[in-house]
Chimera marker file (.cmm) of the C-alpha trace (Angstrom):
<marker_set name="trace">
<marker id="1" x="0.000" y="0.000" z="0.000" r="1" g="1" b="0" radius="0.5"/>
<marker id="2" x="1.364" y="3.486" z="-1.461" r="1" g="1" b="0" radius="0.5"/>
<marker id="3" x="1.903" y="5.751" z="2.340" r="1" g="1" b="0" radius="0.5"/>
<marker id="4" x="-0.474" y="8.571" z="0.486" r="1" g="1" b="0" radius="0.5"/>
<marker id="5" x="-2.744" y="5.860" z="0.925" r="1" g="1" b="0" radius="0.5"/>
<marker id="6" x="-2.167" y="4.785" z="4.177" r="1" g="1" b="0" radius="0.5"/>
<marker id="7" x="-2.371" y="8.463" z="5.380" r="1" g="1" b="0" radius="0.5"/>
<marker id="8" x="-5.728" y="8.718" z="3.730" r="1" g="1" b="0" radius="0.5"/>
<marker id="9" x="-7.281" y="5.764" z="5.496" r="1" g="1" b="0" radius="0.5"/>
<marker id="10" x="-5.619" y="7.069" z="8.649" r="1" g="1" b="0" radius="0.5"/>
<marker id="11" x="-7.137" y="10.264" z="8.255" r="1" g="1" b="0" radius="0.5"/>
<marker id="12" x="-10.711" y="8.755" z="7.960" r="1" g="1" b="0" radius="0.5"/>
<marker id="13" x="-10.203" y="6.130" z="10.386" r="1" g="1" b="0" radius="0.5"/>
<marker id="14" x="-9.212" y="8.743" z="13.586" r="1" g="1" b="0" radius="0.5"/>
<marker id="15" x="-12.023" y="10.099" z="15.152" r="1" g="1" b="0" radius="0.5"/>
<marker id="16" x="-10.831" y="14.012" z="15.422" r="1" g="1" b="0" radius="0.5"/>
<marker id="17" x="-7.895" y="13.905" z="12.952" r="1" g="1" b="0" radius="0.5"/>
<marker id="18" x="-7.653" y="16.801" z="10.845" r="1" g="1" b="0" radius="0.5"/>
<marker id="19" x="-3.735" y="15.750" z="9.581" r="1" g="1" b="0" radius="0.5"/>
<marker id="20" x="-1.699" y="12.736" z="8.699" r="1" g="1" b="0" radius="0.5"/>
<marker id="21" x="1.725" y="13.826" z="7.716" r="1" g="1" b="0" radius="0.5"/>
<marker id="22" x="5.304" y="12.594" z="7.732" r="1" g="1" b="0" radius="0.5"/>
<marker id="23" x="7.760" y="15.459" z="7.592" r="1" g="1" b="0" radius="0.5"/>
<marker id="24" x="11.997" y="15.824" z="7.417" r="1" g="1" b="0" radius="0.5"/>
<marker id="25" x="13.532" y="16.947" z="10.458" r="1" g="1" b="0" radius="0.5"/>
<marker id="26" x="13.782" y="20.576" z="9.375" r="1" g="1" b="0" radius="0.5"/>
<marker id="27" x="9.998" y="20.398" z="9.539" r="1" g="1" b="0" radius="0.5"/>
<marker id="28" x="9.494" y="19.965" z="5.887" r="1" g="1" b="0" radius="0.5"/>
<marker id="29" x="5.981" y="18.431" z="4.868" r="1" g="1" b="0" radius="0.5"/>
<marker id="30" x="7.314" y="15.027" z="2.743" r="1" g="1" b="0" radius="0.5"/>
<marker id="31" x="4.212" y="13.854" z="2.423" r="1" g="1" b="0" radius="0.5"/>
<marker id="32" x="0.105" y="14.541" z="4.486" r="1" g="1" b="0" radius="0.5"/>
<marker id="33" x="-3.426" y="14.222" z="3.880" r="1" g="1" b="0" radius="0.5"/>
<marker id="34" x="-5.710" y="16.389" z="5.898" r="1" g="1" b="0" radius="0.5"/>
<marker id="35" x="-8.835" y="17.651" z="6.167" r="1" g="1" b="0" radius="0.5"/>
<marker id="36" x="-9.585" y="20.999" z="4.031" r="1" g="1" b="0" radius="0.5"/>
<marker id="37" x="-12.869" y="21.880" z="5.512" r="1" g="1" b="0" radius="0.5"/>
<marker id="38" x="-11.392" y="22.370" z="9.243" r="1" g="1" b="0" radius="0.5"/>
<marker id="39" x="-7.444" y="23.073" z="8.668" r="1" g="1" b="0" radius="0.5"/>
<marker id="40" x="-5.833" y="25.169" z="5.592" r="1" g="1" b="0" radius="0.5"/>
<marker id="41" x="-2.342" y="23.612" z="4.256" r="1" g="1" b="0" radius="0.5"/>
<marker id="42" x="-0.737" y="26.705" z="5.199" r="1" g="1" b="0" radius="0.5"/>
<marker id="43" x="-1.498" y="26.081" z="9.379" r="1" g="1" b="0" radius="0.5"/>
<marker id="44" x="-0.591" y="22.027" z="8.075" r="1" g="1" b="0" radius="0.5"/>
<marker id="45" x="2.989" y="22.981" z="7.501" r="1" g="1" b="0" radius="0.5"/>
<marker id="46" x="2.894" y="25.834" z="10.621" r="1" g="1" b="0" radius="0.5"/>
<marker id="47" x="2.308" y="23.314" z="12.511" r="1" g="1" b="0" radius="0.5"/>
<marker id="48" x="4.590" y="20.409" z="11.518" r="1" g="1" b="0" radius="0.5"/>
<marker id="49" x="7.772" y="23.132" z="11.491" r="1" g="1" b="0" radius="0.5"/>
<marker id="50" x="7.024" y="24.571" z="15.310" r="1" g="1" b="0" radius="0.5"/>
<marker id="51" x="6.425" y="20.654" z="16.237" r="1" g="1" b="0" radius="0.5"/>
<marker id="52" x="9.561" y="19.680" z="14.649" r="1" g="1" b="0" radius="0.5"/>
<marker id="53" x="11.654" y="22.665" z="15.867" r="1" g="1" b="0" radius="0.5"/>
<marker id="54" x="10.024" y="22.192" z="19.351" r="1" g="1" b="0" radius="0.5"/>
<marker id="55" x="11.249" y="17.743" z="18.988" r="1" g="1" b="0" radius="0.5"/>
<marker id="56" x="14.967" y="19.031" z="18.429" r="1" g="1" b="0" radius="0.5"/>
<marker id="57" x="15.274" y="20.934" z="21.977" r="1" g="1" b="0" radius="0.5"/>
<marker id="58" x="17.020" y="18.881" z="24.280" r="1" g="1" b="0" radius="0.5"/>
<marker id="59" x="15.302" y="18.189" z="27.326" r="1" g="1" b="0" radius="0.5"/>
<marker id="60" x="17.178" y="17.334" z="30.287" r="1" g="1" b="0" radius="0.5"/>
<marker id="61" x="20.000" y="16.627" z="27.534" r="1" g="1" b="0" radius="0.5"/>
<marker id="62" x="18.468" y="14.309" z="25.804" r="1" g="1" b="0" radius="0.5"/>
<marker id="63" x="16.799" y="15.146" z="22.273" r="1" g="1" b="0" radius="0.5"/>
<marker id="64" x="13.689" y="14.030" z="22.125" r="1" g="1" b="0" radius="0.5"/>
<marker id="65" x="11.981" y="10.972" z="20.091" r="1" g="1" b="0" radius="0.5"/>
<marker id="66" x="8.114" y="11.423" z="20.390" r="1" g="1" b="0" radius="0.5"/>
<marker id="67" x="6.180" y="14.766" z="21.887" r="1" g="1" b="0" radius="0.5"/>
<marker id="68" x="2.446" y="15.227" z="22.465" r="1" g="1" b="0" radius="0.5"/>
<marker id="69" x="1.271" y="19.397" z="22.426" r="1" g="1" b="0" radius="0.5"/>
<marker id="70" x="-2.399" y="20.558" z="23.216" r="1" g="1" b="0" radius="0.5"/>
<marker id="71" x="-4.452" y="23.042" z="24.288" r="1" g="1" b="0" radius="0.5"/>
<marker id="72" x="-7.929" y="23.244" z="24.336" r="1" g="1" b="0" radius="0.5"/>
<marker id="73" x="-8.217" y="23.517" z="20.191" r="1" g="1" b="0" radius="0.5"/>
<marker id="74" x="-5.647" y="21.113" z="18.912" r="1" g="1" b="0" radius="0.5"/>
<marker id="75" x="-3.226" y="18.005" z="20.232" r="1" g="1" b="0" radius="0.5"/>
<marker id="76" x="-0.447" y="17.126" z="17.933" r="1" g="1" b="0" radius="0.5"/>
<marker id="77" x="1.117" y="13.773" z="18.292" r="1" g="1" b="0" radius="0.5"/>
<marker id="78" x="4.928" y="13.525" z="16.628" r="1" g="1" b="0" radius="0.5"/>
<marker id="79" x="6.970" y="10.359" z="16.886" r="1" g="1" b="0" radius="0.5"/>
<marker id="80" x="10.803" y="9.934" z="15.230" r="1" g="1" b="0" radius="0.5"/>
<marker id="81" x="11.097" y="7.132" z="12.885" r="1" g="1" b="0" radius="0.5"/>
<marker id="82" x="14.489" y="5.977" z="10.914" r="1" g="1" b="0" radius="0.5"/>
<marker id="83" x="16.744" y="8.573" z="8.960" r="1" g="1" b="0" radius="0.5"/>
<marker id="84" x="15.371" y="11.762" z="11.386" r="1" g="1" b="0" radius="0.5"/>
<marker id="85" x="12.076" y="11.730" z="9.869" r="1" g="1" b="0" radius="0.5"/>
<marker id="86" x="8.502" y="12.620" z="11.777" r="1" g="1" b="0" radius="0.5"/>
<marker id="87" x="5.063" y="11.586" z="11.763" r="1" g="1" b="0" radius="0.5"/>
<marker id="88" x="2.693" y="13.768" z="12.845" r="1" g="1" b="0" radius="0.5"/>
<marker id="89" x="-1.010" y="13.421" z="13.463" r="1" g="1" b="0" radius="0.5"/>
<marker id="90" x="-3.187" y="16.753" z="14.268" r="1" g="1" b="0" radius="0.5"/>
<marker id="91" x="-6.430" y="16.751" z="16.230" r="1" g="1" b="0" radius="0.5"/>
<marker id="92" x="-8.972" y="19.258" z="16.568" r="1" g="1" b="0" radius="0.5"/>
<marker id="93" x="-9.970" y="19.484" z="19.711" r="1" g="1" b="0" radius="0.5"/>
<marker id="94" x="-8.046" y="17.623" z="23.288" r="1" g="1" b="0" radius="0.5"/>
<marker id="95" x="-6.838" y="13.784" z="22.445" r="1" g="1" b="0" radius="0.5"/>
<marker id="96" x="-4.997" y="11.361" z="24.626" r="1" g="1" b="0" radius="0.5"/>
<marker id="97" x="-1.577" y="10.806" z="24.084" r="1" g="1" b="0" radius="0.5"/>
<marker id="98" x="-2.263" y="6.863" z="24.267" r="1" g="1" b="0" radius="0.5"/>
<marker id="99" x="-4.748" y="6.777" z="21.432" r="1" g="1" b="0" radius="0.5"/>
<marker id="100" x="-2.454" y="9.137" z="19.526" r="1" g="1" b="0" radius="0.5"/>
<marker id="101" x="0.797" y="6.732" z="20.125" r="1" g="1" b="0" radius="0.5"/>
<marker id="102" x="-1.431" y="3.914" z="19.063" r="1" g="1" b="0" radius="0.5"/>
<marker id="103" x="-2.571" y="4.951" z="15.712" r="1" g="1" b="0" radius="0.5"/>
<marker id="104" x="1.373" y="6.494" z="14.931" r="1" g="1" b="0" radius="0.5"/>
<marker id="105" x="2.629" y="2.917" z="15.662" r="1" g="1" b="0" radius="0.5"/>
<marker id="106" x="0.483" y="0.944" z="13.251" r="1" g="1" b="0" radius="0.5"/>
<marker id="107" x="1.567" y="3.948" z="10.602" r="1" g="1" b="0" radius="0.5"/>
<marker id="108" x="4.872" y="3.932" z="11.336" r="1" g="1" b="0" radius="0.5"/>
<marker id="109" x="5.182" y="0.267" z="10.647" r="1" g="1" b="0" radius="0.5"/>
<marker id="110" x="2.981" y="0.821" z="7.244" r="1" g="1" b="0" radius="0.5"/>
<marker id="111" x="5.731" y="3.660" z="6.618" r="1" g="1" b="0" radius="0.5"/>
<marker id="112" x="8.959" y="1.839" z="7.601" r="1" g="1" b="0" radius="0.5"/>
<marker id="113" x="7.836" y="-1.367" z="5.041" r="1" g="1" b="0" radius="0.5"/>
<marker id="114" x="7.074" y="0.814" z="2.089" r="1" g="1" b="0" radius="0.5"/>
<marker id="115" x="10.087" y="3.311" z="3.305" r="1" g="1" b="0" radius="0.5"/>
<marker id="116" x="12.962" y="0.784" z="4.605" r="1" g="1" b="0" radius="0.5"/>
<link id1="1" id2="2" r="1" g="1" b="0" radius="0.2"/>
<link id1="2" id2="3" r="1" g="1" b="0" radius="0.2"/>
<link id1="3" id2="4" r="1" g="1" b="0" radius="0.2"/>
<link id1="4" id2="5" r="1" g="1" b="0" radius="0.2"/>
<link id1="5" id2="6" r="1" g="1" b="0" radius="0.2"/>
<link id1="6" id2="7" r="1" g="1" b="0" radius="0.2"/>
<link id1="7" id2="8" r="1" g="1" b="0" radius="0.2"/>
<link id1="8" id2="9" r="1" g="1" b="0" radius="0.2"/>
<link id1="9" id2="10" r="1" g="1" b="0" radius="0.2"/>
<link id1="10" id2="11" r="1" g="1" b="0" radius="0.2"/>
<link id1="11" id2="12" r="1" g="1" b="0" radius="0.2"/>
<link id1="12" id2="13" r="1" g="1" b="0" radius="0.2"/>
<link id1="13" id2="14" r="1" g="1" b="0" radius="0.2"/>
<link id1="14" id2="15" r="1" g="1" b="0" radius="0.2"/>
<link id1="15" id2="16" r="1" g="1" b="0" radius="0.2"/>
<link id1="16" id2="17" r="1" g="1" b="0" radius="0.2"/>
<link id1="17" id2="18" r="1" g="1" b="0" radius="0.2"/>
<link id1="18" id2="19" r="1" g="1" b="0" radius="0.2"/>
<link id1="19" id2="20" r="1" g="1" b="0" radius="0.2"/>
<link id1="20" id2="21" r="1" g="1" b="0" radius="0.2"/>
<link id1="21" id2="22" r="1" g="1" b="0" radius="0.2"/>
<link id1="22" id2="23" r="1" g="1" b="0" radius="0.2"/>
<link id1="23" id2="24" r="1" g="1" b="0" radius="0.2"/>
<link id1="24" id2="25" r="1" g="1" b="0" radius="0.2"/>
<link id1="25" id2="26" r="1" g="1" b="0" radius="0.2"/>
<link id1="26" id2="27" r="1" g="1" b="0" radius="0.2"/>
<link id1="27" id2="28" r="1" g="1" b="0" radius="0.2"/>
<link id1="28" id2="29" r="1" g="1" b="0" radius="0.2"/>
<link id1="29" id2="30" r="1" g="1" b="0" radius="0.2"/>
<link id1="30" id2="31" r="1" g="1" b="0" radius="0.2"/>
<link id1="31" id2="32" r="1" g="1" b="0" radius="0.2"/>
<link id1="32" id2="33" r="1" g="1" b="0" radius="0.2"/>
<link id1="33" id2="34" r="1" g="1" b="0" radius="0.2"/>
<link id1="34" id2="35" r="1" g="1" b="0" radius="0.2"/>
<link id1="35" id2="36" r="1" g="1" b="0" radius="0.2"/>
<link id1="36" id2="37" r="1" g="1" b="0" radius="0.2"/>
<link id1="37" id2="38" r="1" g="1" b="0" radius="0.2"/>
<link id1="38" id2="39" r="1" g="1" b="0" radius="0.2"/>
<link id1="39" id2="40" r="1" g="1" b="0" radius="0.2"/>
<link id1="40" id2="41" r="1" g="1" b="0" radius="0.2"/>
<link id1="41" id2="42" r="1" g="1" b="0" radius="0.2"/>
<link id1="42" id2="43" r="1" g="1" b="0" radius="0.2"/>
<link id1="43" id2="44" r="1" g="1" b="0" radius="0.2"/>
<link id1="44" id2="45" r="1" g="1" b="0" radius="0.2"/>
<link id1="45" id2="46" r="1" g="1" b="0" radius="0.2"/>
<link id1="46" id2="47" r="1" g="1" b="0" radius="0.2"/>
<link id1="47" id2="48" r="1" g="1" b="0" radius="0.2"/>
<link id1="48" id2="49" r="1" g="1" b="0" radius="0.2"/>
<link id1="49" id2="50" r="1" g="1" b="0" radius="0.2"/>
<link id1="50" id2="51" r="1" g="1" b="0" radius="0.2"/>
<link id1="51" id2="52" r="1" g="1" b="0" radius="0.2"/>
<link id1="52" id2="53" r="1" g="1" b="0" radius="0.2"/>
<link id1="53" id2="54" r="1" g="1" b="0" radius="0.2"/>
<link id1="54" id2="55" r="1" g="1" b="0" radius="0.2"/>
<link id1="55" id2="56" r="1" g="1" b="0" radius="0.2"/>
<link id1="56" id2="57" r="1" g="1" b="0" radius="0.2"/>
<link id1="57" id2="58" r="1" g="1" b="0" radius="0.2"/>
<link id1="58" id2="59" r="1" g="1" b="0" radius="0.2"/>
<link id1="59" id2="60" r="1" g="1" b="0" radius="0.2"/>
<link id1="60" id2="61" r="1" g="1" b="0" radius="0.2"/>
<link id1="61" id2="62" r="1" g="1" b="0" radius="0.2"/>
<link id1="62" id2="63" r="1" g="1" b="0" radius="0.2"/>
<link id1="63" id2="64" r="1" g="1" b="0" radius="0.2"/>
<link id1="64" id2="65" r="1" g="1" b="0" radius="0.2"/>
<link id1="65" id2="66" r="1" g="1" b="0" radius="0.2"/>
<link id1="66" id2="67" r="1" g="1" b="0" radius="0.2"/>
<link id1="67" id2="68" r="1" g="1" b="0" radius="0.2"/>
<link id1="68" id2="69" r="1" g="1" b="0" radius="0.2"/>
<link id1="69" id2="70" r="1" g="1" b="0" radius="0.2"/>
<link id1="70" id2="71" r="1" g="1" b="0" radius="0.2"/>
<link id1="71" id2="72" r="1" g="1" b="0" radius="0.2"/>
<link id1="72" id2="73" r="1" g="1" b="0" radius="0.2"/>
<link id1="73" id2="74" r="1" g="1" b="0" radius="0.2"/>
<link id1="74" id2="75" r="1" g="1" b="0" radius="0.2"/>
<link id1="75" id2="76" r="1" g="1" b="0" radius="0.2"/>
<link id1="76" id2="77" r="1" g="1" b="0" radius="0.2"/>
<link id1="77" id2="78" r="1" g="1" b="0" radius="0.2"/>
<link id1="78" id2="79" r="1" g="1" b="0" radius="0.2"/>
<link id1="79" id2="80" r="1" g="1" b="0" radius="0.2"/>
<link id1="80" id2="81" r="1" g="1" b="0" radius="0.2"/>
<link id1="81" id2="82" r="1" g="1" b="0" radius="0.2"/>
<link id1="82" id2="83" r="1" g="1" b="0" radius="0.2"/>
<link id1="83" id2="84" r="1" g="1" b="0" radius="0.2"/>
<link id1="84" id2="85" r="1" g="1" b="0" radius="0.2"/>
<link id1="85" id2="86" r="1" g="1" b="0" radius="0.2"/>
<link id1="86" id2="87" r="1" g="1" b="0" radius="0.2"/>
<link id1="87" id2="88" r="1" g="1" b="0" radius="0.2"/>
<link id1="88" id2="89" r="1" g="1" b="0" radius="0.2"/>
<link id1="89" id2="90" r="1" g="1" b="0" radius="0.2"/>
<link id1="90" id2="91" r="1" g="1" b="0" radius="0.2"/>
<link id1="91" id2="92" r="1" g="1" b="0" radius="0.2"/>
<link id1="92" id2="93" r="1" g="1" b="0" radius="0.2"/>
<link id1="93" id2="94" r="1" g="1" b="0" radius="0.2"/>
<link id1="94" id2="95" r="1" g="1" b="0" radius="0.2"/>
<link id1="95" id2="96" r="1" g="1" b="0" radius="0.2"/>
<link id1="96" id2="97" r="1" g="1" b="0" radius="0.2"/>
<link id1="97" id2="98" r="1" g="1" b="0" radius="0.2"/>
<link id1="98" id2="99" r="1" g="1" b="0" radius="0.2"/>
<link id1="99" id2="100" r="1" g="1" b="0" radius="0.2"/>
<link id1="100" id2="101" r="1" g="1" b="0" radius="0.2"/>
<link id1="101" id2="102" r="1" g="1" b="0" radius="0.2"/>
<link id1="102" id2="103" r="1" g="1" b="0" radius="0.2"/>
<link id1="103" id2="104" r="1" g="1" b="0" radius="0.2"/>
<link id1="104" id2="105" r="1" g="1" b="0" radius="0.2"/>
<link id1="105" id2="106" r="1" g="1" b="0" radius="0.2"/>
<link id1="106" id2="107" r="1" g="1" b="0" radius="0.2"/>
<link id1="107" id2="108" r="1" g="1" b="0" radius="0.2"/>
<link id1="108" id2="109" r="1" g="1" b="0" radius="0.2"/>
<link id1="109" id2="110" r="1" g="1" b="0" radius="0.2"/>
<link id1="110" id2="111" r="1" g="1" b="0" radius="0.2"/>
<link id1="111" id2="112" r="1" g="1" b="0" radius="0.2"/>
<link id1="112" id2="113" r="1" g="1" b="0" radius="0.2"/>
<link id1="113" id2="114" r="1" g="1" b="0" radius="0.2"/>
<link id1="114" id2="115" r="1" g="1" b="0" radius="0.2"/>
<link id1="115" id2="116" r="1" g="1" b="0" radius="0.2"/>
</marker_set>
């Protein structure tokens, strides 16, 4: 299965997901589907770079491999994989970081086979 396609049945298969995307680890969009009628492509890649840029801080010295943000809008889920790239999976509205870590893992492994 083509990863476009995995991110679209990722996409309709999360309740509250409103972008799938796997980016570089300068933030860069490689690939995403999301969800035109509640996020514009412009906030897709706003929020992939300041996710990105906020995974490469070192925390207690240590960089850091996965990072769950929210507030009461949004929750963005980002998880390393191989070769310093990022998925990323945008909510609207609060999520748990469980569910989120769940639904990256079964991508990750449909990216790493059609990736690696």
């Amino acid at each position: 299965m083509k990863i476009q396609e995995v991110f679209d049945q990722y996409l309709e298969k999360i309740k509250k997901a409103m972008v799938v995307a796997l980016a570089d680890d300068e933030g860069e969009i490689i690939l995403y589907s999301y969800d035109e009628d509640r996020i514009s492509d412009e906030d897709v890649r706003l929020f992939a770079a300041h996710v990105v840029h906020t995974m490469a801080k070192k925390i207690n010295g240590k960089e850091s491999r996965e990072i769950f943000l929210y507030n009461d809008k949004n929750a963005v889920f980002a998880k390393k994989l191989k070769d310093n790239l990022v998925i990323l999976i945008v909510f609207e509205g609060r999520s748990f970081r469980g569910y989120a870590d769940l639904y990256a893992e079964e991508i990750i492994e449909k990216v790493e086979e059609e990736f690696f």
